[in-house]
VOGU-3710 file (C-alpha; in Angstrom, 3 decimals, decimal comma):
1> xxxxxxxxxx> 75,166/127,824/87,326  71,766/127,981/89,392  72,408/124,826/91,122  75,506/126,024/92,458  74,469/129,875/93,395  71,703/127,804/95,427  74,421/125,276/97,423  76,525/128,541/98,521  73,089/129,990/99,576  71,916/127,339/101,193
11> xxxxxxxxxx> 75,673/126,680/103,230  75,642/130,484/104,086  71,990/129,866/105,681  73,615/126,612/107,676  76,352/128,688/108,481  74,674/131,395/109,678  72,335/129,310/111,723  75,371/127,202/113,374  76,836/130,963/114,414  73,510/132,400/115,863
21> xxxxxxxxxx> 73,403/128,893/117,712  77,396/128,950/118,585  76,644/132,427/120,092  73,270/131,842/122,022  74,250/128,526/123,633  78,031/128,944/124,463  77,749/131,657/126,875  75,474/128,649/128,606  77,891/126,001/128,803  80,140/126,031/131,526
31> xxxxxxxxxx> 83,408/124,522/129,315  86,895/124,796/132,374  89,421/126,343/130,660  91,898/122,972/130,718  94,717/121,851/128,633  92,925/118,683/127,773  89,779/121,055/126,758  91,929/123,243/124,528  93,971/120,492/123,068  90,008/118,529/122,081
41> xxxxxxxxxx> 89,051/121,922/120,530  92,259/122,208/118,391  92,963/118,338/117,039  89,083/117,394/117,089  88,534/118,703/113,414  91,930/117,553/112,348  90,786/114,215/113,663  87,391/114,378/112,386  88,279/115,426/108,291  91,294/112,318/108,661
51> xxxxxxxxxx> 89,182/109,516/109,425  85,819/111,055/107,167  89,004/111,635/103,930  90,330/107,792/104,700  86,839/106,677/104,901  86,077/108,009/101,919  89,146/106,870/100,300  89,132/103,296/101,287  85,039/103,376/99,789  87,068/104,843/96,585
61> xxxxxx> 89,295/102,376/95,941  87,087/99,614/96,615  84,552/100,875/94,207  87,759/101,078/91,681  88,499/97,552/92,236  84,978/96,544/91,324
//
């Protein structure tokens, strides 16, 4: 039970941190406001969690086959 009060502490601290940093540095960036932009910012995580879930699944079922 204390192990896993201590990962949602410690992913509220990241997350925290990753906002402060989102809001400090993006008003710095000059990003155009482009369809290609907006359409990298909406499939990008889609994109990312497909490949890192087939990764992971293709390490799955070879370590089932061994």
């Amino acid at each position: 039970m204390a192990s896993q009060a201590l990962f949602i502490v410690k992913l509220l601290v990241v997350s925290l941190i990753l906002s402060v940093a989102i809001k400090s540095v993006a008003p710095s960036l000059f990003i155009p406001p482009t369809a290609t932009n907006a359409l990298i910012a909406v499939l990008l995580p889609s994109t990312v969690m497909t490949v890192t879930f087939l990764w992971r699944y293709a390490a799955f079922r070879q370590q089932k086959t061994n």
